[in-house]
Structure formats: structure tokens, C-alpha cells
C-alpha positions in Angstrom: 70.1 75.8 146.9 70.0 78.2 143.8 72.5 78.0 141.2 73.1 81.3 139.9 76.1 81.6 136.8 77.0 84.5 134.6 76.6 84.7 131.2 77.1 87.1 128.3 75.5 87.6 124.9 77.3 89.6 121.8 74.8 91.4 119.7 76.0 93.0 116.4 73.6 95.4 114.7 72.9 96.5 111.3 74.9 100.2 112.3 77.8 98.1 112.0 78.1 97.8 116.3 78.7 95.2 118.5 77.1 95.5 122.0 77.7 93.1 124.8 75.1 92.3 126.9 76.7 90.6 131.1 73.8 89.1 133.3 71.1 90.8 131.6 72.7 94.0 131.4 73.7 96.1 128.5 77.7 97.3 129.5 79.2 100.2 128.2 81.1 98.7 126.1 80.7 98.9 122.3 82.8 98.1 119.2 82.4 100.3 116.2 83.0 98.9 113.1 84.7 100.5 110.3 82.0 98.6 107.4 79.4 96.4 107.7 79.9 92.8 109.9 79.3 89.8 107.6 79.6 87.4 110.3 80.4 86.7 114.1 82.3 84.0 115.9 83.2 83.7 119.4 86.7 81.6 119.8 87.0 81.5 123.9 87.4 84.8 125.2 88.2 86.6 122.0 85.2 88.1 119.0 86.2 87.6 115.3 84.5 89.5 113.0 84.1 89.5 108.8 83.4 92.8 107.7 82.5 94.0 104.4 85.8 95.6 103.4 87.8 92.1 103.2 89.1 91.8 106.6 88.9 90.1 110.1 88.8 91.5 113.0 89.7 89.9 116.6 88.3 91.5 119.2 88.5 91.2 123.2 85.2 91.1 125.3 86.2 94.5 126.2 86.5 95.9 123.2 90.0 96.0 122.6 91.3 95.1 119.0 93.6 92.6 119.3 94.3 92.3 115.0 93.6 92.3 111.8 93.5 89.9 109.0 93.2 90.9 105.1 92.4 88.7 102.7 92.4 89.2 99.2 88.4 88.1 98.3 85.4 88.6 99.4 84.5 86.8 102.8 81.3 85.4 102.6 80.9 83.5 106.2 83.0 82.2 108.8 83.0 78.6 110.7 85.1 77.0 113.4 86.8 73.8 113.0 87.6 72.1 116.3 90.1 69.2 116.3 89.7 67.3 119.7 91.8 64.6 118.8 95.0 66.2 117.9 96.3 68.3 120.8 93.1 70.6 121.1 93.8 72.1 117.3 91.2 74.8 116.5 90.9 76.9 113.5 88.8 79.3 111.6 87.2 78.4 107.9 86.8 81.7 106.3 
């Protein structure tokens, strides 16, 4: 038999959007951003993004803002920090 699965990739451009494309299909959905991204991370079914103006954003798949985060500097990248050992612990490096 044919496996067949879904899958979705999360393209941010230099206008400062975020398109999703679903089983090789661009959706409808779009996020605007306020300034320009300065990184991406996908934490299980939610988008964080560093923007220019200090702050992270956490996004749904469907486009929904879920918060904000400011932070007082200038972000300059983003990582994930996965703990498997101690309850499933995950975190984000900014």
C-alpha cells in the first residue's frame, strides 16, 4: 500500500509575513507582522516569532495571536532547549 501523511511548512518573508503552506498548498492564512521577523521557531502546534521591535510573538497555525513577550534588548536569535530527562521540560533561549 501507499502511505500518504500531511505535512505543513511555515514560510516567513522579507514583507514581514508568514504564510503556511498544508499538503502542498498555499492556505489563506497569513500573519502580518507589525516589524521585521528576526527569527522563527515552531514549539508543537504554536509559531514564536522575534521581531525587530524587541518582542516575541506566539502564534497558532491559524493565525491567531496567542501573546506577546517584551524584552528589554535587542533579540538577536532564538533556540529551543529540550530537557527529555526531567518531566519533558522545554524552553526557549532568546
Amino acid at each position: 500500500g501507499s502511505l500518504s501523511g500531511e505535512y505543513r511548512i511555515i514560510v516567513a518573508c522579507r514583507d514581514a509575513t508568514i504564510y503556511t503552506i498544508k499538503n502542498g498548498k498555499l492556505t489563506g492564512r497569513m500573519i502580518e507582522l507589525e516589524t521585521q521577523l528576526v527569527d522563527m521557531r515552531l514549539v508543537e502546534k504554536d509559531i514564536l516569532v522575534a521581531t525587530m521591535d524587541q518582542c516575541i510573538h506566539c502564534y497558532s497555525f491559524k493565525g491567531k495571536k496567542n501573546y506577546s513577550i517584551y524584552v528589554p534588548a535587542a533579540i538577536t536569535n532564538l533556540a529551543l532547549m529540550k530537557l527529555a530527562k526531567t518531566r519533558n521540560f522545554s524552553g526557549l533561549l532568546v
